[in-house]
BAZA-818386 format. One record per residue: chain; residue in three letters; residue number from 0; x, y, z of N, C-alpha, C, O in turn. Coordinates in steps of 0.1 Angstrom, whole numbers, plus 5000, padded with zeros to 4 digits. Each point is the difference from the previous one (the first is absolute). Layout:
<recs>
{rec A,ALA,NUM,{X,Y,Z},{X,Y,Z},{X,Y,Z},{X,Y,Z}} ...
</recs>
This chain:
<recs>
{rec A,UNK,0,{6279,4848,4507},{4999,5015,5001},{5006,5003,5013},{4998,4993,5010}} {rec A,UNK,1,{5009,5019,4993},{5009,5003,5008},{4988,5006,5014},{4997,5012,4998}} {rec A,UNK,2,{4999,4984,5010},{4989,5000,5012},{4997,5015,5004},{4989,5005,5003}} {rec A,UNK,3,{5028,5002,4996},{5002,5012,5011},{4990,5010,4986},{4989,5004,5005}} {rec A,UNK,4,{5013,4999,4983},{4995,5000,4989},{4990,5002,5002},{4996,5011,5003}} {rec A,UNK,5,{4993,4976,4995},{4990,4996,5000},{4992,5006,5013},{4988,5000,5003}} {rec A,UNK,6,{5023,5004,5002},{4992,5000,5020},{4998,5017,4997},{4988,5004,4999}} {rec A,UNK,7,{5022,5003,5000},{5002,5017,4993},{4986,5003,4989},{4994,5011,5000}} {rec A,UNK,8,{5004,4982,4992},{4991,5001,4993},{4989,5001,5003},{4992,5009,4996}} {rec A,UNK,9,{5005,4981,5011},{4980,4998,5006},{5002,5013,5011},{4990,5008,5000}} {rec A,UNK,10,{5020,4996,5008},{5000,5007,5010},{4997,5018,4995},{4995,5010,5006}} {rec A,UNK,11,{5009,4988,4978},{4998,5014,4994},{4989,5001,4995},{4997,5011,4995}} {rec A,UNK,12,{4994,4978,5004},{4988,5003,4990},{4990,5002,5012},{4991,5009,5001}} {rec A,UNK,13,{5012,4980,5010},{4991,5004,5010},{4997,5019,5007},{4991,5007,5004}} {rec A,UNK,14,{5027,4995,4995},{4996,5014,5010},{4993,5011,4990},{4993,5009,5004}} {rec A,UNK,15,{5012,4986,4978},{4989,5006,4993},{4985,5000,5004},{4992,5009,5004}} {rec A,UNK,16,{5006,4976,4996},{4989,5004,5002},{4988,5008,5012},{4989,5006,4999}} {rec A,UNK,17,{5021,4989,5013},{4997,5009,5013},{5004,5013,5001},{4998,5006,5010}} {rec A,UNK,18,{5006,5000,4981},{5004,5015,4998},{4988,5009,4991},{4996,5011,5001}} {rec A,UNK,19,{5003,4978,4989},{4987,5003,4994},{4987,5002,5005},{4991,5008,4995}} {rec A,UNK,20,{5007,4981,5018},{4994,5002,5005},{4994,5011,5013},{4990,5001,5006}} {rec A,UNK,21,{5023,5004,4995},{5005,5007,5014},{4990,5015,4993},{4989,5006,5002}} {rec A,UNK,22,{5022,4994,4989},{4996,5012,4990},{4986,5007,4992},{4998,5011,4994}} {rec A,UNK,23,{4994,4976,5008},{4982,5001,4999},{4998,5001,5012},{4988,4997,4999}} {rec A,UNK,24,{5014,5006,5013},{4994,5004,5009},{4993,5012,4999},{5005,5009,4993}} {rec A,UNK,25,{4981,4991,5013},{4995,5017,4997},{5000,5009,5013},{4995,4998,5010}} {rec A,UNK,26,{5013,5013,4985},{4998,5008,5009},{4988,5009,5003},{4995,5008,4992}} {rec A,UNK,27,{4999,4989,5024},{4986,5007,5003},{5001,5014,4990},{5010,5004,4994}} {rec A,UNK,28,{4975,5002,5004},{4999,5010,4996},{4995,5012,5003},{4998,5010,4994}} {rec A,UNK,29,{5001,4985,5021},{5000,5014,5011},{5008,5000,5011},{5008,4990,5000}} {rec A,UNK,30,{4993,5017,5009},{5010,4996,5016},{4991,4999,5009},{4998,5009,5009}} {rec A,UNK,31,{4991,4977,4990},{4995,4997,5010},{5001,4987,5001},{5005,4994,4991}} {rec A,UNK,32,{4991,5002,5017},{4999,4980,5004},{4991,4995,4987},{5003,4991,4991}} {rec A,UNK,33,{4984,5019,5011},{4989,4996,4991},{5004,4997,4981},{4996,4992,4992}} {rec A,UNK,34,{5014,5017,5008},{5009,4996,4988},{5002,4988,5002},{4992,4991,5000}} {rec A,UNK,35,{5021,5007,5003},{5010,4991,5009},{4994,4985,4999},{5008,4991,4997}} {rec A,UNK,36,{4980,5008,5005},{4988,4993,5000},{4993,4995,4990},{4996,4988,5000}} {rec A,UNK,37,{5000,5021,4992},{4998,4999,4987},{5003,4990,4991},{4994,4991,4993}} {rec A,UNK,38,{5022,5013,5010},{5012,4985,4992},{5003,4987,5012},{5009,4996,5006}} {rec A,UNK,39,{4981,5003,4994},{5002,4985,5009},{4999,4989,4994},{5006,4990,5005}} {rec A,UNK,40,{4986,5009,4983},{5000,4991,4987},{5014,4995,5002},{5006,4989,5004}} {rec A,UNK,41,{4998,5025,4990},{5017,4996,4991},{5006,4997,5010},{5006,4990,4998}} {rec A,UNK,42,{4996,5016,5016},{5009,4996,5010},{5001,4984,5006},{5010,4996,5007}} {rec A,UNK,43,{4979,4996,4990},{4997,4986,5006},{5004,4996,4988},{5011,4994,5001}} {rec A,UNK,44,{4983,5008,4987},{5006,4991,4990},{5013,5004,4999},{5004,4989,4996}} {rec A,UNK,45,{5006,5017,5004},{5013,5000,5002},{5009,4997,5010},{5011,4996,4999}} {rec A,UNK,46,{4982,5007,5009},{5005,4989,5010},{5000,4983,5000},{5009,4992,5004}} {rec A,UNK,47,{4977,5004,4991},{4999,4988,4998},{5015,4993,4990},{5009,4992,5002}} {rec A,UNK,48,{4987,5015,4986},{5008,4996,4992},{5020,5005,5003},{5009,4993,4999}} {rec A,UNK,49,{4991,5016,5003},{5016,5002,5008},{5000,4988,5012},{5008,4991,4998}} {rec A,UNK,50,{4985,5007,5013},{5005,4985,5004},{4999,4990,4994},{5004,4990,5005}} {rec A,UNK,51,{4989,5011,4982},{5002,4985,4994},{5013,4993,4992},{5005,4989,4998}} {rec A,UNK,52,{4996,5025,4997},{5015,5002,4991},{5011,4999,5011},{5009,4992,4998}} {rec A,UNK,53,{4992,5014,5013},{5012,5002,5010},{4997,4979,5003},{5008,4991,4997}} {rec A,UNK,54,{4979,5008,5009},{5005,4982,5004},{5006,4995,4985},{5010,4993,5002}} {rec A,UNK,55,{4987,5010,4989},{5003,4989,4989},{5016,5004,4997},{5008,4992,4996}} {rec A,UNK,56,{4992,5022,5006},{5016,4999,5000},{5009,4996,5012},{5012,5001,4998}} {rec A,UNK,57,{4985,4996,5011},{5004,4989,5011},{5003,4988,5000},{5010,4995,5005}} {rec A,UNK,58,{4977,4998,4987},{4998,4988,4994},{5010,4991,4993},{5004,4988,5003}} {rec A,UNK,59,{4998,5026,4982},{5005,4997,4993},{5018,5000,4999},{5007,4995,4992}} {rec A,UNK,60,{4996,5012,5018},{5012,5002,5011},{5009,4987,5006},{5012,4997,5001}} {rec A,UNK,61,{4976,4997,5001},{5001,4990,5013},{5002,4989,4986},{5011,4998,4997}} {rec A,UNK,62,{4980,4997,4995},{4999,4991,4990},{5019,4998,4996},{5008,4991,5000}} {rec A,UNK,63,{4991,5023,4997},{5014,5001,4992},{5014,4999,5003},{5010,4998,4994}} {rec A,UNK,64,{4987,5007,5022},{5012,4994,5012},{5005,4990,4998},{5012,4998,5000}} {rec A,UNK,65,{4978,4992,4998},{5001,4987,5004},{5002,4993,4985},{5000,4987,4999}} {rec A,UNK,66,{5001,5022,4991},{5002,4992,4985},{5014,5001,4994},{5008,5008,5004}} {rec A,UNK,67,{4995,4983,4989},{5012,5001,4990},{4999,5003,4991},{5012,5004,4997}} {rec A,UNK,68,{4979,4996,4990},{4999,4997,4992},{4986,5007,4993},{4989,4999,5005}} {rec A,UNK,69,{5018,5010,4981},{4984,5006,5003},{5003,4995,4981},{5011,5002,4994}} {rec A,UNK,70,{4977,4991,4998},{5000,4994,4990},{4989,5011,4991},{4992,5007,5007}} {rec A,UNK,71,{5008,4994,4982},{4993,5007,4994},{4982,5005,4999},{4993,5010,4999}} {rec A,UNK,72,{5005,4974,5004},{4987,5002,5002},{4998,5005,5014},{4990,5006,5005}} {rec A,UNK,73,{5020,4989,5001},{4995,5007,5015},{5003,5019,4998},{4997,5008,5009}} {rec A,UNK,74,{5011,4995,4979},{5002,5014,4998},{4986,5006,4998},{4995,5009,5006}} {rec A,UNK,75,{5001,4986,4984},{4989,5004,4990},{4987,5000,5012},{4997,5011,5004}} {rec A,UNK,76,{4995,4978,5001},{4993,5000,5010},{4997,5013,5010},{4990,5006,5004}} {rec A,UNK,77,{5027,4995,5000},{5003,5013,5008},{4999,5011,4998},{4999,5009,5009}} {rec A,UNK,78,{5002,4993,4973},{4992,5013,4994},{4988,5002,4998},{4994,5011,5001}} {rec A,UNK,79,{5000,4976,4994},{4982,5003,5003},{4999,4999,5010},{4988,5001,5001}} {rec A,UNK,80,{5016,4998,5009},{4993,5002,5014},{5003,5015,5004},{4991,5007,5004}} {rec A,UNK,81,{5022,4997,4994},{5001,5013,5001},{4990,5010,4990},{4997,5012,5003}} {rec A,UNK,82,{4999,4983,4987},{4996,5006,4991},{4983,5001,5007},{4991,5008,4997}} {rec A,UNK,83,{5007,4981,5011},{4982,5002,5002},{4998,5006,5012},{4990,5005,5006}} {rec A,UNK,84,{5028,4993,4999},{4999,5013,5013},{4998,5015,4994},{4994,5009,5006}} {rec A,UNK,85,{5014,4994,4979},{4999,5012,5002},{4985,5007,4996},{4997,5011,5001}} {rec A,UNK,86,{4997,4981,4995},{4981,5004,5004},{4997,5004,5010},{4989,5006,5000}} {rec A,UNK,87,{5016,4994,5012},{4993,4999,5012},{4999,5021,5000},{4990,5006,5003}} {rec A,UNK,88,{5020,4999,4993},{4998,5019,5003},{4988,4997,4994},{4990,5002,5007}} {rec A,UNK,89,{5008,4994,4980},{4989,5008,4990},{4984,4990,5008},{4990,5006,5002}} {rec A,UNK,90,{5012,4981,5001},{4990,4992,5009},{4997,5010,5013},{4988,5002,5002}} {rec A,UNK,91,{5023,5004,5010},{4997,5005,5005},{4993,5015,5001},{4994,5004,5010}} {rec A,UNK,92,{5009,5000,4981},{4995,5018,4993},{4985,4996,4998},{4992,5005,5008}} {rec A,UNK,93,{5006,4988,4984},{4982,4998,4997},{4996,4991,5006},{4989,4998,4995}} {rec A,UNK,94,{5013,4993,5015},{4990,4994,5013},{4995,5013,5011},{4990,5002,5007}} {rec A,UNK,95,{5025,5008,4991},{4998,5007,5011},{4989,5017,4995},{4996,5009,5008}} {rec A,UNK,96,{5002,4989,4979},{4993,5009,4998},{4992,4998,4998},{4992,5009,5000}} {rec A,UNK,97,{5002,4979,4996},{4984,4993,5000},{4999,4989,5008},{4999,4989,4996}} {rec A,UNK,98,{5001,5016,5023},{4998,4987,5005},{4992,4992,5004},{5002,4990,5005}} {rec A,UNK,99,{4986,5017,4992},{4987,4990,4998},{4995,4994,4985},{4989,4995,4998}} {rec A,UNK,100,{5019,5006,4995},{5000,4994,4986},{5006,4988,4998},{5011,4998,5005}} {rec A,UNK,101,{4980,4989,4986},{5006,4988,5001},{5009,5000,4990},{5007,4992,5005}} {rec A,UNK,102,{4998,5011,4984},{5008,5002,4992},{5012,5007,5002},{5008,4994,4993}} {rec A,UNK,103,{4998,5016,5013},{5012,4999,5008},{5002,4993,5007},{5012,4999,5003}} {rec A,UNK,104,{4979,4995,5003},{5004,4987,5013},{5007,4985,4997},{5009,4993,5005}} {rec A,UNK,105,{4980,5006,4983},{5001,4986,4991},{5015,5004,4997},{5007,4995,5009}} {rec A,UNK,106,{4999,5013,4981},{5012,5009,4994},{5012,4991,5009},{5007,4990,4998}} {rec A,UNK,107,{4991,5022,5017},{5009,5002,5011},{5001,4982,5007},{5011,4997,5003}} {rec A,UNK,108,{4981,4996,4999},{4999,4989,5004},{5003,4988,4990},{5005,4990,5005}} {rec A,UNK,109,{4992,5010,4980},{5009,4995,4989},{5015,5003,5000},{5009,4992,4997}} {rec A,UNK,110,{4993,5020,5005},{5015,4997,4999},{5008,4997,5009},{5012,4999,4997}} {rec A,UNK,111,{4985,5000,5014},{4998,4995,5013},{5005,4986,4998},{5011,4996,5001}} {rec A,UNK,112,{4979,4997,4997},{5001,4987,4993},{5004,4996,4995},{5003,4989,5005}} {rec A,UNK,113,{5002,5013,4982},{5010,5001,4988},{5014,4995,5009},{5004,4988,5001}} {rec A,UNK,114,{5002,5026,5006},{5009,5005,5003},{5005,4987,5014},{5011,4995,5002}} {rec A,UNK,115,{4978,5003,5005},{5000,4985,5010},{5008,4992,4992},{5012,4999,4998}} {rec A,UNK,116,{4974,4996,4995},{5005,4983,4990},{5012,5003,5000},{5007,4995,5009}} {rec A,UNK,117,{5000,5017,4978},{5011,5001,4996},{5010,5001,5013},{5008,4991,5000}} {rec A,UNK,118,{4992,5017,5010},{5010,4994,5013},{5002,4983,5003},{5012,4996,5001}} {rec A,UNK,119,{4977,4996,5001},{5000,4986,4999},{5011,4989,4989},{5009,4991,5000}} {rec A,UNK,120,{4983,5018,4994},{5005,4994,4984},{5020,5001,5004},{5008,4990,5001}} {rec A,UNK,121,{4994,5025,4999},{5010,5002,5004},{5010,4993,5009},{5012,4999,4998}} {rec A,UNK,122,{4978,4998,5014},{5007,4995,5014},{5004,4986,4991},{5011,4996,4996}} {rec A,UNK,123,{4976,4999,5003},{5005,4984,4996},{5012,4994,4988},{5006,4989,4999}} {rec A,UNK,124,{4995,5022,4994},{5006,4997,4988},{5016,5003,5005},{5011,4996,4996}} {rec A,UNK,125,{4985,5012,5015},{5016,5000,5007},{5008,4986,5008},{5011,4995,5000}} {rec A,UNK,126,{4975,5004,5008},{5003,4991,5008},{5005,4987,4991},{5009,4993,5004}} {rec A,UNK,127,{4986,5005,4987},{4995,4986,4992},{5020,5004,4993},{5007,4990,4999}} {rec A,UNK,128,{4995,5019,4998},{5015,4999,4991},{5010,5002,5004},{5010,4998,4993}} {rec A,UNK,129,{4988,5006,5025},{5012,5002,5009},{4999,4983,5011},{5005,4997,5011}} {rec A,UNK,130,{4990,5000,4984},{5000,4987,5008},{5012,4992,5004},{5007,4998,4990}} {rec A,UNK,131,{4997,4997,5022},{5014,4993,5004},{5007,5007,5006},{4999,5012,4997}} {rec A,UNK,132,{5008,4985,5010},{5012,5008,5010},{4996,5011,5011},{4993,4995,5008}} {rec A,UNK,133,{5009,5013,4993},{5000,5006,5011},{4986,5010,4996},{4993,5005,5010}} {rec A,UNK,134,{5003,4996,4977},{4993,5009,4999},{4983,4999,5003},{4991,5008,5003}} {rec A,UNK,135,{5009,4980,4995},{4980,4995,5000},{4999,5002,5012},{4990,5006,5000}} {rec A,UNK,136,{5016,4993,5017},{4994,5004,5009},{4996,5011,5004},{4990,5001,5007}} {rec A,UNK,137,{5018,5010,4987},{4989,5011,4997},{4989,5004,4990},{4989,5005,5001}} {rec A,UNK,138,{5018,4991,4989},{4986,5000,4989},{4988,4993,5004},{4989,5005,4997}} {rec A,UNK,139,{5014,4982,5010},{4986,4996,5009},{4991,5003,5007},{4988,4998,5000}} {rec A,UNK,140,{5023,5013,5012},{4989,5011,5005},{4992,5010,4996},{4990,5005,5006}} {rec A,UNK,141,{5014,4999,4984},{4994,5006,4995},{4988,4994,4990},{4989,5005,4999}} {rec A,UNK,142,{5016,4985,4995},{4988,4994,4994},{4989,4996,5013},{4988,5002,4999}} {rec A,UNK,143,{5017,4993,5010},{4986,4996,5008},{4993,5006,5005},{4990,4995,5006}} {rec A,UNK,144,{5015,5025,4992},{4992,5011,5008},{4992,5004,4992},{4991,5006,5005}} {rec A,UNK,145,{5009,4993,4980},{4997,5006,4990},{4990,4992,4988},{4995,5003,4989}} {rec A,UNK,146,{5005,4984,5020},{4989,4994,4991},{4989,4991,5004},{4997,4988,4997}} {rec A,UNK,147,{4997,5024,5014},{4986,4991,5002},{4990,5003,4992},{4998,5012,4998}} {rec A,UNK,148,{4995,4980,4996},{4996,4999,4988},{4986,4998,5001},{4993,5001,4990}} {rec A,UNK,149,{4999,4996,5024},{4987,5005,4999},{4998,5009,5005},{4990,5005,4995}} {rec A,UNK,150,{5014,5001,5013},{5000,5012,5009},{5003,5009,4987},{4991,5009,4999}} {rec A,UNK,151,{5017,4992,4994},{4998,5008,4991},{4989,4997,4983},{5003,5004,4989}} {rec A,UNK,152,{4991,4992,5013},{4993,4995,4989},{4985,5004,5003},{4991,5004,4993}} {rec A,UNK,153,{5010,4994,5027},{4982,5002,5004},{5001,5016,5003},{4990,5006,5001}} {rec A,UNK,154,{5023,5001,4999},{5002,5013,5000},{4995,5010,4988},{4993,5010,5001}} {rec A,UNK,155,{5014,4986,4987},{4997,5001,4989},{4986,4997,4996},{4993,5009,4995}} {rec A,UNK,156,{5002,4979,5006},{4985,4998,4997},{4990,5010,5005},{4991,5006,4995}} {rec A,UNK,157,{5017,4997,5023},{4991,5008,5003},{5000,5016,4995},{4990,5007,5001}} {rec A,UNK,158,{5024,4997,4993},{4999,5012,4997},{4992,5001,4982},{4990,5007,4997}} {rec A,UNK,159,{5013,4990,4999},{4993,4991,4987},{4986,5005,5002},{4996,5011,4996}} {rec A,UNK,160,{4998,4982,5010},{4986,5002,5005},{4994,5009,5008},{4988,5004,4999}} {rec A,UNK,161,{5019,4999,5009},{5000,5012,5012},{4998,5011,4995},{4991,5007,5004}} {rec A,UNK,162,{5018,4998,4983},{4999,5013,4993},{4992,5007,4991},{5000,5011,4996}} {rec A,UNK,163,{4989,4971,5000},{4989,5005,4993},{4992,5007,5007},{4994,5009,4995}} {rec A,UNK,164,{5002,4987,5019},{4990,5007,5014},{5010,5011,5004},{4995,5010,4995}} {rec A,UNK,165,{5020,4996,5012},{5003,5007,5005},{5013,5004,4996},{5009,4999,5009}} {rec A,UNK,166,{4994,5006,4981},{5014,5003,4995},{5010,5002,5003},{5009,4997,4992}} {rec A,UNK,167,{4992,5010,5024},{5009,5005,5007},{5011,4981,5006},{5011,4999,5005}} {rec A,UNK,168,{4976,4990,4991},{5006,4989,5002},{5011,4998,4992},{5008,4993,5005}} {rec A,UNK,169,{4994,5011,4986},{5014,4998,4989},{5018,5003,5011},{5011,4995,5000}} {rec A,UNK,170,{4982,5017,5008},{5012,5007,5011},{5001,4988,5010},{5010,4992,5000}} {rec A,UNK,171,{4980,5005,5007},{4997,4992,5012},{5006,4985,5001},{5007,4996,5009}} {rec A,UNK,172,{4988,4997,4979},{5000,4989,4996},{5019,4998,4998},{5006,4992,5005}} {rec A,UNK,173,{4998,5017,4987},{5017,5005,5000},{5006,5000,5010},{5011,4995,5001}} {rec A,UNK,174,{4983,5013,5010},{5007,5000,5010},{5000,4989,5012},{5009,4999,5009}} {rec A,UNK,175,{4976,4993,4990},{5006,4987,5009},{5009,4987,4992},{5004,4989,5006}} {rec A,UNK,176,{5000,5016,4977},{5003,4991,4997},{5018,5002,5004},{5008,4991,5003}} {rec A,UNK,177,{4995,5022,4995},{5017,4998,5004},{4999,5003,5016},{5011,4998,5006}} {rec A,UNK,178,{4980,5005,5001},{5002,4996,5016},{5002,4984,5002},{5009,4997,5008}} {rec A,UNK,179,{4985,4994,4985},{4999,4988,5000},{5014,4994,4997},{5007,4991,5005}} {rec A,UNK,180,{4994,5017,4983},{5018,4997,4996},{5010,5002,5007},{5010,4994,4998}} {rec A,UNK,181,{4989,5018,5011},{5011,5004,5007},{4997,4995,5016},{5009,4995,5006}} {rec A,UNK,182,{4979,5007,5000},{5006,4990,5009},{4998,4985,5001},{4996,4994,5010}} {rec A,UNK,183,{5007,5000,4981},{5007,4987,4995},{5015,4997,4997},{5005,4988,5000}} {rec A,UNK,184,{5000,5023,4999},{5012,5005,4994},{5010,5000,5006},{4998,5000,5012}} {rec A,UNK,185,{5014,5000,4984},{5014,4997,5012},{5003,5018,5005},{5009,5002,5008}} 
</recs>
């Protein structure tokens, strides 16, 4: 499959989806701070989730720089992953309107998860089919920033568990997990 393609494509589903999410933003519903305030839910949960999408589209940038060859199943992969990204508007809309609720959290924090694996899954399946020549030295870096695997497992466990006692852990637990990713990261 032709890369440049392939590269144009993820780049349009993503700004979908960051537009979608731009676009649920709520606007206060008075002209005071105290408004302003009000939506703090939605403003952290979209922030959270807009830097998670912007790193992952960095990520997935850098992966592809460095590839030749993009094979079918590495196409398809790249649509469910895009596809469990585009949950994240509708995951971030109801974490942020019930954020002491453990069921938006579980929601927001599953697809979270989902949407990881599937980057992994992704990274490797690249690395593993671009292998030889000029290209595996970068696909290597990237594989080795992107796959510590207890650090993300005791993260997960913890948010897992975390959100049955305090919900807002589903946000929290997210966000030391791509701080962890990104400064790791090239």
């Amino acid at each position: 499959m032709n890369k440049d393609r392939f590269l144009a494509f993820t780049d349009a589903i993503v700004a979908i989806i960051m537009t979608i999410m731009v676009l649920e933003v709520k606007i206060p519903v008075g002209p005071t701070f105290k408004s302003l305030s009000q939506e703090a839910p939605y403003f952290l949960a979209f922030i959270v989730s807009f830097m998670i999408i912007c790193s992952a589209w960095y990520y997935h940038h850098y992966l592809f720089a460095h590839s030749k060859l993009i094979s079918r199943k590495i196409y398809w992969v790249n649509c469910i992953w895009l596809l469990s990204m585009a949950f994240f508007p509708v995951a971030t809309g109801w974490v942020s309107e019930f954020p002491l609720k453990r069921e938006p959290g579980y929601f927001y924090f599953g697809i979270y998860i989902i949407w990881a694996i599937l980057f992994y899954v992704l990274n490797r399946m690249t690395e593993k089919f671009n292998r030889g020549g000029n290209s595996s030295k970068g696909l290597e870096l990237v594989k080795t920033n992107t796959t510590n695997y207890g650090l993300d497992a005791g993260l997960f466990l913890l948010g897992a568990v975390g959100i049955y006692f305090w919900a807002p852990m589903a946000l929290l637990v997210t966000v030391l997990h791509a701080l962890s990713w990104n400064l790791h990261g090239n």
